[in-house]
N, C-alpha and C positions, 0 to 999 in steps of 0.2 A: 511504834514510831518513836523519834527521840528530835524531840522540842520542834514537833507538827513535820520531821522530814521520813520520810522513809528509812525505813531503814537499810537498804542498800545503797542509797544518798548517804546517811551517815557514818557506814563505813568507809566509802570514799573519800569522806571529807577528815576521816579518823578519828573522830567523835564517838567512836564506839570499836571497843571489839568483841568478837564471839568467839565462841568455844563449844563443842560439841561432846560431850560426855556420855559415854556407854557403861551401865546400871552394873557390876559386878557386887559379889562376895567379898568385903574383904578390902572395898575402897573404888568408889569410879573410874573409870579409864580413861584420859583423853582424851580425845582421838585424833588421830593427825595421817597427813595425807601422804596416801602411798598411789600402789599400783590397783588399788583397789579403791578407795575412798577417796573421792574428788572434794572438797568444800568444807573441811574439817572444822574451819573459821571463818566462814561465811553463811551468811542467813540460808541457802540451799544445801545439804551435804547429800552425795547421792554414792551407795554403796553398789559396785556394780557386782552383776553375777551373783545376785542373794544366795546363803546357802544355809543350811541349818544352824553352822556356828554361827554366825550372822543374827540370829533368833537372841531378841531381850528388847529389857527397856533403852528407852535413848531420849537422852535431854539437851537442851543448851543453854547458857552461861552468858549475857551478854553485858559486859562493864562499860560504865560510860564517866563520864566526871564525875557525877555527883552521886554514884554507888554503882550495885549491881541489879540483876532480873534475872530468873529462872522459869524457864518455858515447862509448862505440863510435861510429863514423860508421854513417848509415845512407846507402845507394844508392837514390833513389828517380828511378826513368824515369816515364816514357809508355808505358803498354800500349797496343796496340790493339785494342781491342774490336772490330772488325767480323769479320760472317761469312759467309761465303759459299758456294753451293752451285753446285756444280760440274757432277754428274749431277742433273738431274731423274729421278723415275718415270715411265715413260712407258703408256701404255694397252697396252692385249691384249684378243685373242680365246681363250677356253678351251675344251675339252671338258671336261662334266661329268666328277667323276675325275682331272684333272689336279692337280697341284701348282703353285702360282705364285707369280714371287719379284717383288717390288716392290724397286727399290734406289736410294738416293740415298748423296750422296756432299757432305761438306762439309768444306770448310778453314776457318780458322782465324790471324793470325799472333799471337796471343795466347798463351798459357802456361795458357789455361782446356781445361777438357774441354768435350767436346760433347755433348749427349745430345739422344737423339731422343723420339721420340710420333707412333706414328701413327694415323690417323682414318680411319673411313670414314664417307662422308656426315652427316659433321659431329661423328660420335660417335668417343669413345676405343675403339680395338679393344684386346681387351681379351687378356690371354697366354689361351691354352688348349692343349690338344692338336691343335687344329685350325690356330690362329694365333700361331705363336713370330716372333721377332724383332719386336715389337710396340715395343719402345723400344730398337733398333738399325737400324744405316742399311740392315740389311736385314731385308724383312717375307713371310714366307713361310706363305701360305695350303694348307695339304695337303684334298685331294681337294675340290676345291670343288665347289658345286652352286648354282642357282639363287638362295638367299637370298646367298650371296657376293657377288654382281655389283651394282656399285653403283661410285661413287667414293670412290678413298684419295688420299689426300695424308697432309704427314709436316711436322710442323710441330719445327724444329730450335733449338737455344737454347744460348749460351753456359755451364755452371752458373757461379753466384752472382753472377750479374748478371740485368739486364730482358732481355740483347739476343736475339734472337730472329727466324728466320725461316721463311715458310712456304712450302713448296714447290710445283709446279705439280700440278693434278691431275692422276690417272689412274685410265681408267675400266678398268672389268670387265666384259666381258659372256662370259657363259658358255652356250655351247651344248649343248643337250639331245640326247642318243641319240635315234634315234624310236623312237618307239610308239605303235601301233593304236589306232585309237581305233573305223572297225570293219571289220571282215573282210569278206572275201568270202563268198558264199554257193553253196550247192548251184545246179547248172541243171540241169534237162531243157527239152533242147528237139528239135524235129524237123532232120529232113533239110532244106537249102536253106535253111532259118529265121537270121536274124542273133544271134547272145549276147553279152554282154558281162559283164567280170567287174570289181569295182571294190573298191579298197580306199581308206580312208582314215587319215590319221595325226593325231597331237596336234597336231605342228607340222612342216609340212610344207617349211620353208624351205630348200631346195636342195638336198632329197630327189632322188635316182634310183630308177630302178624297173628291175626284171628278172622278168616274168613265166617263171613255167617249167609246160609239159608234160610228165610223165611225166619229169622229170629234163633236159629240155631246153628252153633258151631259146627260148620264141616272140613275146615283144614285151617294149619297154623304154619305156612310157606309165602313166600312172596309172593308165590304164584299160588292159582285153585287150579287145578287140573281134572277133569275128570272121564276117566276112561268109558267109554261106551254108551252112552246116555241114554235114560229112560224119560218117560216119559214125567216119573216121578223128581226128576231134576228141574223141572221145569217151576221156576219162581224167582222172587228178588233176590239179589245178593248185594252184599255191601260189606267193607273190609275194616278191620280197628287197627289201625298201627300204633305202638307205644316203644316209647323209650323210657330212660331215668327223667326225665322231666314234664311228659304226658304223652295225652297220646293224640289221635286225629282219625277219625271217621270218613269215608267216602262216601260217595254219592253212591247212592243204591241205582243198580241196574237191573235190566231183565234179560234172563232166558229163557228162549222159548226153544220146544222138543219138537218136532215135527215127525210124521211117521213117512215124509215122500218130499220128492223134492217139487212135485206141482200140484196147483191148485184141481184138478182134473181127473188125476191119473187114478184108479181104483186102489183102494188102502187094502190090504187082507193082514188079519194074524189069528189065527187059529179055527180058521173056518170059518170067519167073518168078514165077509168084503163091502167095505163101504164107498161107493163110486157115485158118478153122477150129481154130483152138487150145481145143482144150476138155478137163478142167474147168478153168473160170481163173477165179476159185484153184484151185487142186491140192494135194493132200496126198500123190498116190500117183504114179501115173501120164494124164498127159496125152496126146492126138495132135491133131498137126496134119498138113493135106493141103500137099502143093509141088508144083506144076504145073512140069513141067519142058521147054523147049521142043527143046531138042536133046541127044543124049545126053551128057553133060558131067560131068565129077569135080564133088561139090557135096560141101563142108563143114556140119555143123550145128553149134554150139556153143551151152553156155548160159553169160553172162558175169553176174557181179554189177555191181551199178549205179555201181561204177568203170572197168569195163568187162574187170576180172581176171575169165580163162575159170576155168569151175570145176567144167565137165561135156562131153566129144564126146559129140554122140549121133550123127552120122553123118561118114562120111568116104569118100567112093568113087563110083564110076558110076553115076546113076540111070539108071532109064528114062526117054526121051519119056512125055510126058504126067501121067499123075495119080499119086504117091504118097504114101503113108501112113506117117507116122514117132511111132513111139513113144517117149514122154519118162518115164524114170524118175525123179521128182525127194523118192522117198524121203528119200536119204539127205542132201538141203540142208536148211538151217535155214530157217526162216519167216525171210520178204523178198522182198523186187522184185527181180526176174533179167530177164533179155531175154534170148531165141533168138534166134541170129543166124544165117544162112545165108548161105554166101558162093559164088560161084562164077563165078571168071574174076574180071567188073569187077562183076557186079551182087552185090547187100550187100542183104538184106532184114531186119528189127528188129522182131521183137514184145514186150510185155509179159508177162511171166508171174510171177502171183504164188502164193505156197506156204506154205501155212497148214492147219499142224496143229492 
């Protein structure tokens, strides 16, 4: 100030002048105004268009009545503003549940900080518990799912300037666990007959399959197919499907093998006719006749419609020709069972049902 006024008051009133001096080798330069430097002799000078020559100290000079004053030098360079990005983001494949980290990476040869922002599909992703590092060079998405997948980029910016850049996209795409969309079902079917069992999934995209019997692997198709059926086919099945991200299990189902297509009609295979099952249904006790052709250890069992035994009624030598076997099936619950008789190769299968 100069005697309590301002000093652009004082210049006005011409109480003072200034003078703007640039630092050289050799002797200061004074500076005076062109098409480039505005204020040469006034308290503000403003050099337009900085440029490297431009670069030194700079002082000013300002006389008044009763002497002079010389202001501190100032230093003014050349910054440089550009900025550059070094790491791009680059895309991914996820499983649902994953955590995933986007990262970019930017230099600078400025004195500015750098701040980030990033986007997905055009919009500001926003902090949460789900998405942190949302304005740092790294963006980390925790358990992602379906609505995640999408493209990010990261758009990077000197602070307090325009300069600014935006970095290359990267996409998302997030893979689903599977899941059924529908199961397999119950079979009955006869002896020799084809079955097949089928499952299908939400999204079946580079699914594998593992069908299992009774705990073991018997086909690795979308489908179980099986040509001709014995009566050895006859139990649970249930399927594992997997992908890259897990896999999923089905309901276990049952099939059942039958040797006829009715409860009644006389069974034969290899000299063994087993007919007459009567009462059927049953609530107490049933018999059927087993024609037997030579004399031979013959098994009877009654199995539920998984084909778990759950009753011997005979075990031992019959006689050639005609006998008569009695079925106690008091003590089962109402349900479809099948007699089975076995003996050597031949396997005979009837229905029996038991309704109290």
């Amino acid at each position: 100030h100069v005697n309590g006024r301002k000093v652009e008051d004082a210049l006005k009133l011409n109480e003072i002048s200034i003078q703007w001096f640039k630092v050289r080798a050799g002797g200061d330069v004074a500076l005076a105004d062109d098409k480039r430097t505005a204020g040469a002799k006034s308290n503000l000078m403003t050099i337009k268009g900085f440029i490297s020559a431009d670069e030194g100290e700079y002082y000013a000079v300002i006389t008044g009545l009763c002497g002079t004053a010389t202001t501190a030098k100032g230093q003014l360079k050349v910054e440089d503003l550009t900025l550059s990005i070094n790491q791009q983001p680059t895309a991914t494949t996820n499983c649902e549940g994953d955590d995933v980290i986007f990262s970019i990476e930017a230099t600078t040869p400025s004195a500015k900080a750098i701040s980030y922002q990033w986007f997905k599909d055009g919009a500001v992703v926003a902090e949460t518990p789900n998405s942190t590092g949302t304005k740092s060079s790294h963006l980390t998405l925790y358990s992602v799912d379906s609505k995640d997948a999408g493209t990010y980029y990261c758009e990077v910016s000197l602070v307090g300037t325009t300069v600014m850049e935006k970095s290359a996209d990267a996409t998302l795409a997030v893979d689903l666990k599977p899941t059924i969309k529908t199961q397999p079902t119950n079979i009955e079917v006869q002896v020799s007959k084809d079955f097949t069992l089928d499952v299908e999934l939400n999204d079946a995209t580079d699914a594998t399959y593992e069908w299992y019997m009774n705990g073991k692997v018997v086909g690795t198709s979308k489908s179980f197919t099986k040509t001709g059926a014995t009566p050895e086919d006859a139990g649970k099945y249930w399927v594992v499907a997997t992908n890259n991200c897990g896999n999923v299990t089905s309901a276990q189902v049952t099939v059942v093998v039958t040797t006829g297509t009715s409860d009644v009609t006389d069974k034969t295979m290899n000299g063994f006719v087993m007919s007459g099952l009567t009462p059927n249904p049953s609530n107490e006790v049933s018999e059927l006749t087993l024609n037997v052709p030579t004399s031979e250890v013959v098994r009877i069992v009654i199995t539920d419609v998984s084909g778990k035994e759950v009753l011997e009624v005979a075990n031992g030598t019959m006689n050639i020709g005609s006998n008569r076997i009695s079925i106690n099936v008091s003590n089962l619950s109402n349900g479809v069972y099948y007699v089975v008789m076995q003996s050597g190769n031949a396997r005979l299968m009837q229905k029996l049902n038991v309704v109290k």
